[in-house]
LUMTORMAR-468657 format. One record per atom (N, C-alpha, C, O): residue in three letters; atom name; x, y, z. Coordinates in Angstrom, 3 decimals, decimal comma, padded with zeros to 6 digits. Each point is the difference from the previous one (the first is absolute). Layout:
% LUMTORMAR-468657
  resn  name         X         Y         Z
   ala    CA         X         Y         Z
...
***
This chain:
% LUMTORMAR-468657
  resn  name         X         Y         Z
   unk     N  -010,892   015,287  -028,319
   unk    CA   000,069  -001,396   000,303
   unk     C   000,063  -000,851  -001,264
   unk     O   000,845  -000,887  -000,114
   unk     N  -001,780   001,170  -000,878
   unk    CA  -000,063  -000,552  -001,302
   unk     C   001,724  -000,368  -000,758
   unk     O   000,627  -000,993  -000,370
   unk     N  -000,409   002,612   000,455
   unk    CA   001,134  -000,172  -000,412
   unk     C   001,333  -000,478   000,509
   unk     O   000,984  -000,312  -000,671
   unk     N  -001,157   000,312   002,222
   unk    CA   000,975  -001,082   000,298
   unk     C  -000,218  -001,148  -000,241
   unk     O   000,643  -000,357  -000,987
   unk     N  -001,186  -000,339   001,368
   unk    CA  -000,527  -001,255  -000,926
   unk     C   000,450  -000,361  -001,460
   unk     O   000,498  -001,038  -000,436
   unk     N  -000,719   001,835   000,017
   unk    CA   000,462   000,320  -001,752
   unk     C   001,041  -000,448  -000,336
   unk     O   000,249  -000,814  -000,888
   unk     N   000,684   001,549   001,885
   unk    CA   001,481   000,068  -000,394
   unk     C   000,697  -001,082   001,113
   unk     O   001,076  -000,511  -000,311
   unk     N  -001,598   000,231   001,387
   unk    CA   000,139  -001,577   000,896
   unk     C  -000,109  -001,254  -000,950
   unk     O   000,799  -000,932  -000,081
   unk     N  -001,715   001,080  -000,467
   unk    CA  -000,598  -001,463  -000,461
   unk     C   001,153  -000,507  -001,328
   unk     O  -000,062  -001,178  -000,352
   unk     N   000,982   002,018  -000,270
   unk    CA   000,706  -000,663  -000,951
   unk     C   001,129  -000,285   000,701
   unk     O   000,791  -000,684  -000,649
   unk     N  -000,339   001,052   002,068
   unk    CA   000,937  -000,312   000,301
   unk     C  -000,210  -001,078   001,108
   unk     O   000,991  -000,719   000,132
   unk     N  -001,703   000,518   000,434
   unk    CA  -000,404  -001,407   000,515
   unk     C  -000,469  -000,798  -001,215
   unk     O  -000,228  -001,173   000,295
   unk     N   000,068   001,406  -001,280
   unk    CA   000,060  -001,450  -000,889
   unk     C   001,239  -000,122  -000,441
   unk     O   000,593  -001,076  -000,073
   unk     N  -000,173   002,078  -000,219
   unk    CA   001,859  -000,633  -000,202
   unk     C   000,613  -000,590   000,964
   unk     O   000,938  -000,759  -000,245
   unk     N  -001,519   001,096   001,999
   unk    CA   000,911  -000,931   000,753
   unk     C  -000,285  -001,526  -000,137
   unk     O   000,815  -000,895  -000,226
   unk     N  -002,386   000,792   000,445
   unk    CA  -000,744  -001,281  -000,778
   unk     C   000,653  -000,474  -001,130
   unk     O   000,129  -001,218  -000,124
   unk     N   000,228   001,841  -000,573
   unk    CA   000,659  -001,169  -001,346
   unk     C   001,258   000,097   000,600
   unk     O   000,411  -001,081   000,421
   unk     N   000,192   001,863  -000,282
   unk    CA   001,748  -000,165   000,330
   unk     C  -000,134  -001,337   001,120
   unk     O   000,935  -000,770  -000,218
   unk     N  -001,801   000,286   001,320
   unk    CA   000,398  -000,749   000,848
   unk     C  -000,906  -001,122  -000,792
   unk     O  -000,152  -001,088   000,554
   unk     N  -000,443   001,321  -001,809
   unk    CA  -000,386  -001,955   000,203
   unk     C   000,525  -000,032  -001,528
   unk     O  -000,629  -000,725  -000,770
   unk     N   001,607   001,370   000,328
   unk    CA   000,432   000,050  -001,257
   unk     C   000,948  -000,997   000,005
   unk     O   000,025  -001,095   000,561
   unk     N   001,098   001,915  -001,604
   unk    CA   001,563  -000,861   000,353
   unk     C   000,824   000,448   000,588
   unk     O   000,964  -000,751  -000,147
   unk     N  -000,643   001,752   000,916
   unk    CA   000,892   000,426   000,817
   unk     C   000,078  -000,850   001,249
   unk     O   001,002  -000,599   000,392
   unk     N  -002,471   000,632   000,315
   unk    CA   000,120  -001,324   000,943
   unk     C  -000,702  -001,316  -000,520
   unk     O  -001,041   000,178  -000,633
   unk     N   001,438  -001,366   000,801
   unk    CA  -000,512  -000,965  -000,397
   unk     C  -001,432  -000,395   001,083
   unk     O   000,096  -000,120   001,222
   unk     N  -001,073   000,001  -001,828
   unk    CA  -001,428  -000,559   000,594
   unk     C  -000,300  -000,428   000,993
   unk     O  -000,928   000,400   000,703
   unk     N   002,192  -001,919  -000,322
   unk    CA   000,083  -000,704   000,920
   unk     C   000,028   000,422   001,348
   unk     O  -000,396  -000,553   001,027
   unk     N   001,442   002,637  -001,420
   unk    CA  -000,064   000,174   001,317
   unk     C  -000,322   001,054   000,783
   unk     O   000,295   000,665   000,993
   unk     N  -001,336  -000,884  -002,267
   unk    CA  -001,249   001,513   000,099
   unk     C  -001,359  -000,659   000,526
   unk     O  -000,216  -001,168  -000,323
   unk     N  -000,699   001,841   001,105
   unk    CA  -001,178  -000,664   000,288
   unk     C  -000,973   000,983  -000,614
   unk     O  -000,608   000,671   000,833
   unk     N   000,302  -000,415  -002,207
   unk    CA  -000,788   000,367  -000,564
   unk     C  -001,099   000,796   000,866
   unk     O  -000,027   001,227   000,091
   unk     N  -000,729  -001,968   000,431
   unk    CA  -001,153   000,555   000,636
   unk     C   000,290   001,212   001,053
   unk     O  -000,618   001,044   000,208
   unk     N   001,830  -001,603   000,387
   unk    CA   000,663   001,407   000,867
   unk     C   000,251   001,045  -000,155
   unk     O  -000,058   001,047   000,644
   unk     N   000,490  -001,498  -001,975
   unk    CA   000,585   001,702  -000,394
   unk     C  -000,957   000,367  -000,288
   unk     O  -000,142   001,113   000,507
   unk     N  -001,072  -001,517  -001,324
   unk    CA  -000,983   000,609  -000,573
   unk     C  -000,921   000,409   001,431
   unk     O  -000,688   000,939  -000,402
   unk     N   000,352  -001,158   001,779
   unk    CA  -000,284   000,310   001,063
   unk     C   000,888   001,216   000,559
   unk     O  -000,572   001,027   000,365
   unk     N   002,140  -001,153  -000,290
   unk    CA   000,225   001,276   000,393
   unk     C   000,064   001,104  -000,937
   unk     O   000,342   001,067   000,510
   unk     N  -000,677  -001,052  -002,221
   unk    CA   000,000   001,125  -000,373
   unk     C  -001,298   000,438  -000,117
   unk     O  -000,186   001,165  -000,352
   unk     N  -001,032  -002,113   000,655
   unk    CA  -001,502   000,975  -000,029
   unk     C   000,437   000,398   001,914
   unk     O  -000,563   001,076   000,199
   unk     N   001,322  -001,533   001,197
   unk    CA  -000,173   000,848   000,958
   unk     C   000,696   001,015  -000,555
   unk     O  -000,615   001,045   000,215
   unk     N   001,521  -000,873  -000,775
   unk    CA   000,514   000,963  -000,499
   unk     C  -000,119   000,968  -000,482
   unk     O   000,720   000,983   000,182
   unk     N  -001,817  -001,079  -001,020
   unk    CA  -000,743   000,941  -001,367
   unk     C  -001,252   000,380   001,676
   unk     O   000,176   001,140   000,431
   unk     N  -001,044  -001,815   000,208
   unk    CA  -000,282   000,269   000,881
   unk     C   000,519   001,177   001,383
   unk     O  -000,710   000,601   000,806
   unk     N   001,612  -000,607  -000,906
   unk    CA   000,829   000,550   001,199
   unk     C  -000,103   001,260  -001,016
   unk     O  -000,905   000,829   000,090
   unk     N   001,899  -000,776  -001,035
   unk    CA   000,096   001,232  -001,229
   unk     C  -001,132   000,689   000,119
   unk     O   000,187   001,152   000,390
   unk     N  -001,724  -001,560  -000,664
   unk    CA  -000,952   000,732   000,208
   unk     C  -000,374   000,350   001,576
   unk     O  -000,449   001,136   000,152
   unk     N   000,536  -001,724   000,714
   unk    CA  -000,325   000,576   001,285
   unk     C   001,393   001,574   000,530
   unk     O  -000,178   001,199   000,215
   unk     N   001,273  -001,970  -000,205
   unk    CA   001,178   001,440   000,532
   unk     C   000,471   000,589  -001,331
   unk     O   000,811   000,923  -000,084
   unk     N  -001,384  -001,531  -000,931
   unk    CA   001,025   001,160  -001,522
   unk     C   001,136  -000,946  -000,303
   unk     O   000,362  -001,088   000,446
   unk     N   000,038   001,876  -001,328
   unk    CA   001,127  -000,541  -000,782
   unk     C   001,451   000,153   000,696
   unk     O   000,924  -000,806   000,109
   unk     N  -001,063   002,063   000,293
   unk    CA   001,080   000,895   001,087
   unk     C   000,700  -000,986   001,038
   unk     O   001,223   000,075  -000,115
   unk     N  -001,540  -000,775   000,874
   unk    CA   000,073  -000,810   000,975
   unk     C   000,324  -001,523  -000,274
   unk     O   000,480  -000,959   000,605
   unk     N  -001,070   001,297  -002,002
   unk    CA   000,534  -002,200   000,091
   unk     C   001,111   000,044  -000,299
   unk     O   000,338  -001,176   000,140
   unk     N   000,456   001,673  -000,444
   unk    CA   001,803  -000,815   000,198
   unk     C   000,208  -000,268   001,421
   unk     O   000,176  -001,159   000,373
   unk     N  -000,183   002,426   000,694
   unk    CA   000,095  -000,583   000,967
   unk     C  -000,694  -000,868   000,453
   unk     O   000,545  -001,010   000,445
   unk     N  -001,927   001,139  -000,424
   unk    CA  -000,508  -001,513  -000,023
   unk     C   000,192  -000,993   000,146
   unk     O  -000,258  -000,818   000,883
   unk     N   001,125   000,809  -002,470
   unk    CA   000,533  -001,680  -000,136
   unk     C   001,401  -000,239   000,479
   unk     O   000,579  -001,084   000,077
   unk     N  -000,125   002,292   000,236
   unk    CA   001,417  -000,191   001,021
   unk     C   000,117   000,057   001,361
   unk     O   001,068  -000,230   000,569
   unk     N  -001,947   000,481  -000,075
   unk    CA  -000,546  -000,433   001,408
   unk     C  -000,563  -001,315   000,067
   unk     O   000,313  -000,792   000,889
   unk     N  -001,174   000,520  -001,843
   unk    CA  -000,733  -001,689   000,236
   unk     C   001,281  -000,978  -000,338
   unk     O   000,031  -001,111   000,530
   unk     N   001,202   001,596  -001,562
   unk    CA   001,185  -001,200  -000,091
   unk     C   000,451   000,287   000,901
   unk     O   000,268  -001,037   000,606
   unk     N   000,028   001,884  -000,051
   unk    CA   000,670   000,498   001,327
   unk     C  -000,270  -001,397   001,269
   unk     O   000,672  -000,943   000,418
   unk     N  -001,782   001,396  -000,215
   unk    CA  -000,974  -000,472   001,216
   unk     C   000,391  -001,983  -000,632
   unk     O   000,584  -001,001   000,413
   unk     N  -001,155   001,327  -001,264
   unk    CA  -000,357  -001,917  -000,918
   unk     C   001,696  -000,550   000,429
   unk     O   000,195  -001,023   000,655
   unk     N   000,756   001,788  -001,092
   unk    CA   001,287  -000,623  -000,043
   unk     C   000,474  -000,257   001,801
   unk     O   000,259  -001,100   000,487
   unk     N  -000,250   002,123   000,087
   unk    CA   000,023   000,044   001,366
   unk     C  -000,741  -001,465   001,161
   unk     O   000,467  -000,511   001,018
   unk     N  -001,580   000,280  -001,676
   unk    CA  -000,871  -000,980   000,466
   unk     C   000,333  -001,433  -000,247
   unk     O   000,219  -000,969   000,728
   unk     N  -000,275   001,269  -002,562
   unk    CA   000,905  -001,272  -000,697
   unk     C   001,107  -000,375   000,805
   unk     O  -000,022  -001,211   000,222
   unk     N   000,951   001,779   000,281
   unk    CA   001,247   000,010  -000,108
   unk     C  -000,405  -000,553   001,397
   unk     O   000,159  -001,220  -000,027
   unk     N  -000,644   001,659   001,303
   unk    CA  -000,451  -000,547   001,318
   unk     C  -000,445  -002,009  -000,208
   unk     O   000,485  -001,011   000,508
   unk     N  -001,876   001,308  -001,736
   unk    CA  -000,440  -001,471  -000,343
   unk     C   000,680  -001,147  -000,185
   unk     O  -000,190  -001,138   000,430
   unk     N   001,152   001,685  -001,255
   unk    CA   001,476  -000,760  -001,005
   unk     C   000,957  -000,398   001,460
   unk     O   000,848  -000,835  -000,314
   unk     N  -000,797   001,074   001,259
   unk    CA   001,255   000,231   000,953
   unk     C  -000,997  -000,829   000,931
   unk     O   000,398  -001,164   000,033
   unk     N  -001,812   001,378   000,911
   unk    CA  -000,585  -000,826   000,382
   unk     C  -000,309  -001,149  -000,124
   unk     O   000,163  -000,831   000,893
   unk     N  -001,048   000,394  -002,892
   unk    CA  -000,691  -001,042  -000,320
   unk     C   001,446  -001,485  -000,348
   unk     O   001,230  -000,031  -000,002
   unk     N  -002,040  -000,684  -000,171
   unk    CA   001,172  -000,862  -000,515
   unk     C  -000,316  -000,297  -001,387
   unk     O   000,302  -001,083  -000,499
   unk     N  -001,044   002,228  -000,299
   unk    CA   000,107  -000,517  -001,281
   unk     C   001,135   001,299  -000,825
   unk     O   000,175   000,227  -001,198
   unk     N   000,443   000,436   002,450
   unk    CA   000,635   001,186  -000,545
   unk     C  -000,301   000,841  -000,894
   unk     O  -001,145   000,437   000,114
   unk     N   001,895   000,063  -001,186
   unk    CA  -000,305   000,450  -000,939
   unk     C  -001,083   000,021  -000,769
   unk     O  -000,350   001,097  -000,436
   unk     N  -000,577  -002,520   000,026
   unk    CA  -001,065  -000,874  -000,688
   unk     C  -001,241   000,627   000,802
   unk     O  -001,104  -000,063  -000,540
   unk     N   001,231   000,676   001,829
   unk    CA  -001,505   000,243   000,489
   unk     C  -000,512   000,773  -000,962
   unk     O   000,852   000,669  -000,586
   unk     N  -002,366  -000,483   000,086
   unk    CA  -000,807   001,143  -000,442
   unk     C  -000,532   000,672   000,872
   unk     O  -000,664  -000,499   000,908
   unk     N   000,917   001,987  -001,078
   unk    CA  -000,749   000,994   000,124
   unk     C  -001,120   000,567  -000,400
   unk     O  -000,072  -000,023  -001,229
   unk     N  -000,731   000,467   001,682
   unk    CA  -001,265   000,712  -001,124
   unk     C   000,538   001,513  -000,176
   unk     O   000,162   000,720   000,986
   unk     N   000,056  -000,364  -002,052
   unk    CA   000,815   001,511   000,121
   unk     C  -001,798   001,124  -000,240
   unk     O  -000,018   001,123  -000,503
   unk     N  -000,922  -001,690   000,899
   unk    CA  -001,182   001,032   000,133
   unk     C  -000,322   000,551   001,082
   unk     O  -000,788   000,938   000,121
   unk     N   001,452  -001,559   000,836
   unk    CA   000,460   000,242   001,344
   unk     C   000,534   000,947   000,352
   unk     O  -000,374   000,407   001,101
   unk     N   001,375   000,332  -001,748
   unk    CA   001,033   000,381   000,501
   unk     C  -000,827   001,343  -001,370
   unk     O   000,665   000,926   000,462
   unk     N  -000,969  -000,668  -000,890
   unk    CA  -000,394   000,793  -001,059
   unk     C  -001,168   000,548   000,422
   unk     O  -000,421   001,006  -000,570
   unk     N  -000,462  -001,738   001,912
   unk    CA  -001,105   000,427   000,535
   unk     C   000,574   000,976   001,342
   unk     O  -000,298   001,190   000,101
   unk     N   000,951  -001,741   000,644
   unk    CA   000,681   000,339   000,554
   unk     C   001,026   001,537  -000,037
   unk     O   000,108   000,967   000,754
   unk     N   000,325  -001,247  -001,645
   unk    CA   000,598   001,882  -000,878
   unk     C  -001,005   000,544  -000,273
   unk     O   000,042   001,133   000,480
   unk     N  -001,181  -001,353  -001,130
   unk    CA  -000,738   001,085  -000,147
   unk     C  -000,664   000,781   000,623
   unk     O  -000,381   001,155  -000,189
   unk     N   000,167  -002,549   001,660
   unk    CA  -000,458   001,380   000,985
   unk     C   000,818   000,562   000,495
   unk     O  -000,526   001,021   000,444
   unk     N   001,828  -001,025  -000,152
   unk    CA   001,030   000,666   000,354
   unk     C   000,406   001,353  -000,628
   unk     O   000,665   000,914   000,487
   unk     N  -001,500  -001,088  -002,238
   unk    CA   000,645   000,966  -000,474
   unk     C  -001,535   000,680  -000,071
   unk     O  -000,290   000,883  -000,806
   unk     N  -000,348  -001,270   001,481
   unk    CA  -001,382   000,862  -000,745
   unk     C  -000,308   000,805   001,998
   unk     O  -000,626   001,047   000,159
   unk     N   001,182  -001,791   000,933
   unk    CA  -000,022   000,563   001,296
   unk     C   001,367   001,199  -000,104
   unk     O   000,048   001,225   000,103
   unk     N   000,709  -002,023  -000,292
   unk    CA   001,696   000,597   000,127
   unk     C   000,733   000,469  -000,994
   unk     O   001,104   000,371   000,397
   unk     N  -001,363  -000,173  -002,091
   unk    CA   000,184   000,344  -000,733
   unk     C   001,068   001,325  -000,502
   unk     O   000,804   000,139  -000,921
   unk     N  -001,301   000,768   002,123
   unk    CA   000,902   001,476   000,175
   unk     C   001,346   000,041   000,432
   unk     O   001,138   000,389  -000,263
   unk     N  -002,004  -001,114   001,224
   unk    CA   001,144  -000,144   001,296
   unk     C   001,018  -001,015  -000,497
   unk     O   000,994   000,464   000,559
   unk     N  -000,629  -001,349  -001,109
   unk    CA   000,483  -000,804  -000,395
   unk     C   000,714   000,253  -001,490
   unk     O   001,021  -000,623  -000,294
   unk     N  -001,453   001,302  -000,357
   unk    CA   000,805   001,010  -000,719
   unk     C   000,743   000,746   000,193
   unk     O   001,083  -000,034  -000,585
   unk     N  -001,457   001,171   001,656
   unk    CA   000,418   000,714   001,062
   unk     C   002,036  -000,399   000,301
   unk     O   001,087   000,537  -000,216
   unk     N  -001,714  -001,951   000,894
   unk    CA   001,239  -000,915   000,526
   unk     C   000,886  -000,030  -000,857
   unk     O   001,142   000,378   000,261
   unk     N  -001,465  -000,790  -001,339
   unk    CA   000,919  -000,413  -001,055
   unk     C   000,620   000,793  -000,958
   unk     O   000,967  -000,276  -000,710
   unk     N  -001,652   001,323   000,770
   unk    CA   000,870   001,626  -000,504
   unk     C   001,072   000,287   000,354
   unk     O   000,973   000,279  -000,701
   unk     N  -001,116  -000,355   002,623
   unk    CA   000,699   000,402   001,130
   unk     C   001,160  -000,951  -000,230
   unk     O   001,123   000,437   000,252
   unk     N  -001,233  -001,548  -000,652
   unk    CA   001,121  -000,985   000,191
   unk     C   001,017   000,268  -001,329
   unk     O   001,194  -000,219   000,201
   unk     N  -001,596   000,672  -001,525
   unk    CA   000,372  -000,087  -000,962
   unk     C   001,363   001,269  -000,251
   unk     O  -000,440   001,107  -000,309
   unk     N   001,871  -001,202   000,414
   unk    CA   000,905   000,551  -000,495
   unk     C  -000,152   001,533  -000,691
   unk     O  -000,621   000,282  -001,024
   unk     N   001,208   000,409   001,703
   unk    CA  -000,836   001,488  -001,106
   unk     C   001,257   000,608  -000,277
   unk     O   000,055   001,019  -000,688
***
């Protein structure tokens, strides 16, 4: 565990500087967010491993974009609504920590051989 951690923690601070650096400008970064989803993050990492968080986080954009995309088409602020993307990251993890196999499983099966 230690050592995932170890080797987690320099690369969630590089995403931390890459998003409030200069690549994106400040204005349209919310600081505090990002710094919230990379401790659920570093969180999640220690509960299912290291193994599992990509999909993870491609199931929670998955799910987040899917929803977004419902919100955006419903709300009348379209596009401009916020999301909480901790939502959707809580959400995958139990999916992947109930369904994890099986859902791998799927996606083997689907993949070109």
């Amino acid at each position: 565990m230690i050592v995932q951690a170890a080797i987690a923690t320099p690369v969630l601070v590089a995403i931390l500087l890459a998003a409030t650096g200069r690549w994106i400008p400040r204005r349209l970064v919310d600081v505090t967010a990002v710094v919230t989803i990379l401790a659920m993050m570093a969180m999640l990492g220690a509960v299912v491993g290291w193994e599992p968080l990509f999909g993870l986080l491609v199931l929670a954009s998955v799910a987040g974009a899917i929803v977004g995309g419902f919100v955006a088409w419903r709300s009348g602020a379209g596009m401009q609504a916020a999301l909480p993307f901790g939502v959707f990251l809580g959400l995958a993890a139990l999916a992947i920590v109930f369904f994890g196999p099986t859902l791998w499983e799927c996606y083997l099966a689907v993949l070109p051989r």
